[in-house]
C-alpha positions in Angstrom: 0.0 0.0 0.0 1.6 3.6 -0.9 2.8 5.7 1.9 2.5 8.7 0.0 1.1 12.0 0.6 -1.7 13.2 -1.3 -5.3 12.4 -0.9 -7.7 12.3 -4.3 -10.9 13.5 -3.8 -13.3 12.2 -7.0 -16.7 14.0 -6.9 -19.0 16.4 -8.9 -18.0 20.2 -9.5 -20.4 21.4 -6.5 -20.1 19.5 -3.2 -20.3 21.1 0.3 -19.9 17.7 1.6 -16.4 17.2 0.0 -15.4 21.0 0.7 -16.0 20.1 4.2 -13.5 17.2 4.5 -10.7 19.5 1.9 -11.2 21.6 4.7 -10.2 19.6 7.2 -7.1 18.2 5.3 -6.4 21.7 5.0 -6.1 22.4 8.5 -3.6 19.3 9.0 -1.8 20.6 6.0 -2.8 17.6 3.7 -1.9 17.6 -0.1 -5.7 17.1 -1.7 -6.2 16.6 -5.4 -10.0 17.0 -6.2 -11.4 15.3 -9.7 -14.8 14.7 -11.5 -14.5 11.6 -13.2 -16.9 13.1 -15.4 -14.3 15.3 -16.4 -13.2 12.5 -18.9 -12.2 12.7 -21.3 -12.9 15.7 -22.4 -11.1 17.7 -19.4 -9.6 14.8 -17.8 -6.3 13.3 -19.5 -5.3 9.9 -18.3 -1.7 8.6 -18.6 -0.3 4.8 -17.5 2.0 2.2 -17.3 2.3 -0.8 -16.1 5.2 -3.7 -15.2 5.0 -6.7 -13.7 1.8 -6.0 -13.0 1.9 -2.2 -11.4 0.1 0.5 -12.5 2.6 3.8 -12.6 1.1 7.5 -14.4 -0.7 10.4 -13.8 -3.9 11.8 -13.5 -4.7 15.5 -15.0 -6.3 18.3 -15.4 -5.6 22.3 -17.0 -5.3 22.7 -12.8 -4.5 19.4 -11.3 -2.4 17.3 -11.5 -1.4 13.8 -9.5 1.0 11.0 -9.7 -0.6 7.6 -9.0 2.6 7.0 -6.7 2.0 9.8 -4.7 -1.8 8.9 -3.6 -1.9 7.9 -0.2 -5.9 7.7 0.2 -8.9 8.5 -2.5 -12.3 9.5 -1.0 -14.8 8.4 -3.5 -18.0 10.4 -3.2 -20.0 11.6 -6.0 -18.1 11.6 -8.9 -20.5 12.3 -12.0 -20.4 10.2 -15.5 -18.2 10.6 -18.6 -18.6 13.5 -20.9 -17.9 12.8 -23.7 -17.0 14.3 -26.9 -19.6 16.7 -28.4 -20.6 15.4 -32.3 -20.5 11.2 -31.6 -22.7 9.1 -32.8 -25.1 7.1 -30.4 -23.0 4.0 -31.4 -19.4 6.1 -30.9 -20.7 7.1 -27.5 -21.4 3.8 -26.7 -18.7 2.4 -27.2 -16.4 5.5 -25.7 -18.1 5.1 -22.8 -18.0 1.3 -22.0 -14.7 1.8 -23.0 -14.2 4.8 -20.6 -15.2 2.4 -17.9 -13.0 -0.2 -18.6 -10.0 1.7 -19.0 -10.1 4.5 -16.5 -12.4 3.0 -14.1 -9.9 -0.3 -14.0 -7.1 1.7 -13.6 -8.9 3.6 -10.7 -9.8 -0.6 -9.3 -6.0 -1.5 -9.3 -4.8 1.7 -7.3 -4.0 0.3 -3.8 -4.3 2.3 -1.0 -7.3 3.2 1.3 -10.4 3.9 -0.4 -13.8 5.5 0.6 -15.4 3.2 -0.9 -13.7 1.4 -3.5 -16.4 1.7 -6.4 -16.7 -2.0 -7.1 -17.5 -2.8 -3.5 -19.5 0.5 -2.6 -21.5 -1.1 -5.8 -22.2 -4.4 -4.5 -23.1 -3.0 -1.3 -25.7 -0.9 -2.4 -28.0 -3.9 -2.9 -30.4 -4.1 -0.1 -30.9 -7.8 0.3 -27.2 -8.2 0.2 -27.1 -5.5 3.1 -30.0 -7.2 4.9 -28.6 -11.0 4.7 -25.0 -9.3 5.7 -26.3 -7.2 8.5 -28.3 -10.8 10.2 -24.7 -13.0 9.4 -23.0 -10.1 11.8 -25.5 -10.0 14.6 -27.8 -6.9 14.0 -31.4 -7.4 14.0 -33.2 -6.7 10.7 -36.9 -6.5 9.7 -39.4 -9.4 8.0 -39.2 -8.4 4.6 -40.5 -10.2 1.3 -38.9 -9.5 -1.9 -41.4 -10.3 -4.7 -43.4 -8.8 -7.7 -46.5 -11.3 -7.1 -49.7 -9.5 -5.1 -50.5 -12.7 -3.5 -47.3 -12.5 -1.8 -47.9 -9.7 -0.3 -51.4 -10.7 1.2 -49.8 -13.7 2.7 -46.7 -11.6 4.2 -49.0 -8.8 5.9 -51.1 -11.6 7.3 -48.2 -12.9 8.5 -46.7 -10.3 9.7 -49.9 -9.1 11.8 -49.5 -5.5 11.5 -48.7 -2.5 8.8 -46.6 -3.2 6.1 -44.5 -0.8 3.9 -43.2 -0.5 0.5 -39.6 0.3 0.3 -37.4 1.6 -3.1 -34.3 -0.7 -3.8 -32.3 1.6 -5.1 -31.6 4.8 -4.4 -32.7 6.5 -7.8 -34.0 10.0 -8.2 -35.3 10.9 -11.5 -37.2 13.9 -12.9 -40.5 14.6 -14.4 -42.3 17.5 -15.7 -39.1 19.1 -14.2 -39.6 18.5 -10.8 -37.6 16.2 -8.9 -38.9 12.8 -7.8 -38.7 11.0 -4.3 -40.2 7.6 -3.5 -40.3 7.4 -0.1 -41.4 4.5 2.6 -44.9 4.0 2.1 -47.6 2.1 4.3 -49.5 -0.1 1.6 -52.8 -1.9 1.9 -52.5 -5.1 0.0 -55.6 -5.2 -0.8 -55.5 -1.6 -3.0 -52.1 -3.0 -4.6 -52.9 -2.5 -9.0 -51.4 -6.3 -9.9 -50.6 -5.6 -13.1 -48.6 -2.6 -12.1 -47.0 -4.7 -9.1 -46.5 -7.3 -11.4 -43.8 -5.4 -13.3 -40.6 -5.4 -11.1 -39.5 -6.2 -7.7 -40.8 -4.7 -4.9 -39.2 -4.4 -1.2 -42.2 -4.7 1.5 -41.3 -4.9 5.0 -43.0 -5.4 8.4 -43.5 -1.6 9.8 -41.7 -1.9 12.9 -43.1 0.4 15.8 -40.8 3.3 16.7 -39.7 5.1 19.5 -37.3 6.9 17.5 -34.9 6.4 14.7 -31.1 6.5 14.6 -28.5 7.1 11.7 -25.2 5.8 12.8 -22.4 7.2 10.3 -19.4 5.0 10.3 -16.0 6.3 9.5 -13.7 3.7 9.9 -14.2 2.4 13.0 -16.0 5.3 14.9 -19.6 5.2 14.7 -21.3 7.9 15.5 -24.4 8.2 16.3 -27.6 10.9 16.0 -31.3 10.1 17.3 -34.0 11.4 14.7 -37.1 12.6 16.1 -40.2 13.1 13.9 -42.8 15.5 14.7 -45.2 14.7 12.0 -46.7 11.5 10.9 -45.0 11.7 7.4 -40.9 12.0 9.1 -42.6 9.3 11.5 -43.0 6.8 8.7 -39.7 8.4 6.4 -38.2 11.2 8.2 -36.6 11.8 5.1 -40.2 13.2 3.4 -40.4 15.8 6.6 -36.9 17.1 7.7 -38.8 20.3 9.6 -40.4 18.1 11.5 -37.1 16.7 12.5 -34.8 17.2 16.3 -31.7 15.5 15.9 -29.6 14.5 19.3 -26.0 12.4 19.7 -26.7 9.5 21.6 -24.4 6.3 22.6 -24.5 2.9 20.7 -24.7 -0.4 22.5 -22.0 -2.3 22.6 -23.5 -5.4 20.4 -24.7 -2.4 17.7 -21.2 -1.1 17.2 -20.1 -4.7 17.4 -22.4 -5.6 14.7 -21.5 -2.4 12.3 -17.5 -3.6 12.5 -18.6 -6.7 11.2 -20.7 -5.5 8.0 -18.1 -2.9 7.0 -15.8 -6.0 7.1 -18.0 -8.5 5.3 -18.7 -6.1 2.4 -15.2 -4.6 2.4 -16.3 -0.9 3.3 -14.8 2.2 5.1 -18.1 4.0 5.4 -21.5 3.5 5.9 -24.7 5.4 6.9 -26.9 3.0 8.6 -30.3 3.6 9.3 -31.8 2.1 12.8 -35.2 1.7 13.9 -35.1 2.1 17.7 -38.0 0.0 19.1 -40.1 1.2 22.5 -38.6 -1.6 24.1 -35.1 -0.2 23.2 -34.0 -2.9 20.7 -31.9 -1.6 17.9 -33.6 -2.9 14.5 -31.1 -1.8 11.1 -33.2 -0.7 7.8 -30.1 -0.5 5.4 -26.7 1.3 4.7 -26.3 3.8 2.2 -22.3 3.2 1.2 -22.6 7.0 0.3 -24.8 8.7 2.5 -25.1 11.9 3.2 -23.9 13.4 6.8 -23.2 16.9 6.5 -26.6 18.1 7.4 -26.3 16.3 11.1 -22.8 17.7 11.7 -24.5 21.2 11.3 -27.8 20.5 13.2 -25.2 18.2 16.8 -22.0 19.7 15.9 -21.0 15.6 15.2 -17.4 15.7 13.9 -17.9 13.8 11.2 -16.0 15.6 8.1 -12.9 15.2 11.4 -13.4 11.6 11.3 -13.0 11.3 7.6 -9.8 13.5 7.6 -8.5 11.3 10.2 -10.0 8.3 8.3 -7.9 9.4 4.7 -4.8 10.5 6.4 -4.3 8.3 9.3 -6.0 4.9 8.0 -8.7 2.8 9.9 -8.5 2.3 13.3 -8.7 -2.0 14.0 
């Protein structure tokens, strides 16, 4: 692994989350390089080498540049797609940008030194029933949930189940229409009202609705969790906080010990350094995991506790994890 000095930020052109963490390098005097993959090729030039089986070039830019040798960390957070070439044909661009992917994109996969996430496994773990088998294999509790696209299914799980069920997205896609951006959030369905045909079309994620005191995000940097208790006001943040966030009080609180336990293991299993989990804390104070977004967002809580989370990433990229 290179003991170098710089740290490569790769993200999009306007990030206050990534200006955060430069700013913390900054005050510990860290050399930062900051990229948009998107950039290539058409403002980002790549150059390589390899022998017996190293990769040695550089990365750049009209106004950065970096030497693969010098990396000592790469925080990948929301780097944007290739640009290509204005004037291409559909087929050109095709086949530039698969090709785009395969070069630069490999060359990124063979770099070895810390990553935050490496793309290939930040990937995998985006796919929630990997994350919910994973999270059960290392101890934390996790929710009934059916993974079908047959209405009968879903008739037999509520019954089941007893009690309110909920329609969950699988990915974490936001798309536009009639310019105005689109959210699905966490619904309460009635299986009854379900449109088979439309149900019918792709996989759905239904899970019991577990009852809530309160609800946790625990960002893990390394291996410092930390922790914020989400309070909804409104019976919308109640069921997604995320559809209500003025209805939200945000507090630090403490993990328990088989919690923190149980996040070490997961960010092991699926090969991460970070992880924004989301927890469902029951009245009866058990800790019940919905998922881990690989990329999540976290500024928004360091503002509203004072959490020192863009700290812990600086510490993460300069220092390594601590095991």
């Amino acid at each position: 692994m290179s003991t170098s000095d710089t740290v490569l930020i790769l993200t999009c052109a306007e990030d206050p989350t990534a200006d955060a963490v430069m700013a913390e390098l900054a005050r510990r005097d860290t050399l930062v390089a900051r990229m948009d993959t998107g950039d290539f090729p058409t403002a980002l030039r790549l150059s390589a080498t390899t022998a017996d089986g190293c990769w040695t070039g550089r990365l750049a830019t009209d106004d950065t540049s970096v030497d693969l040798a010098d990396l000592r960390s790469v925080y990948f957070r929301r780097p944007t797609r290739f640009r290509l070439p204005a004037g291409m044909s559909q087929a050109d661009e095709v086949f530039a940008a698969v090709e785009a992917r395969h070069g630069f994109g490999g060359l990124l996969a063979s770099i070895d030194v810390l990553w935050v996430n490496e793309p290939i496994r930040q990937a995998a773990a985006e796919y929630k029933p990997l994350q919910l088998a994973t999270a059960a294999a290392c101890g934390l509790r996790t929710p009934a949930t059916l993974l079908t696209n047959q209405h009968r299914d879903v008739i037999d799980f509520a019954d089941k189940v007893g009690g309110p069920v909920v329609c969950k997205q699988l990915s974490s896609l936001v798309f536009s229409e009639d310019n105005e951006v689109r959210v699905t959030y966490t619904t309460v369905i009635d299986p009854a009202e379900i449109d088979r045909a439309a149900f019918a079309a792709t996989a759905h994620l239904i899970q019991e609705f577990v009852p809530k005191a309160y609800e946790a995000r625990v960002t893990a940097v390394g291996r410092t969790p930390i922790a914020v208790a989400i309070r909804a006001t409104s019976e919308a943040g109640r069921i997604d906080w995320r559809s209500d966030y003025d209805a939200l009080a945000y507090e630090r609180i403490d993990l328990p010990a088989t919690v923190t336990q149980g996040i070490g293991k997961f960010l092991d299993a699926l090969g991460l350094n970070y992880g924004a989990f989301d927890f469902v804390i029951t009245p009866d104070g058990d800790w019940v995991m919905l998922e881990c977004n690989p990329a999540g967002q976290w500024l928004w809580l360091e503002h509203e506790t004072g959490a020192p989370i863009a700290a812990a990433l600086a510490d993460l990229l300069t220092e390594g994890p601590d095991r």
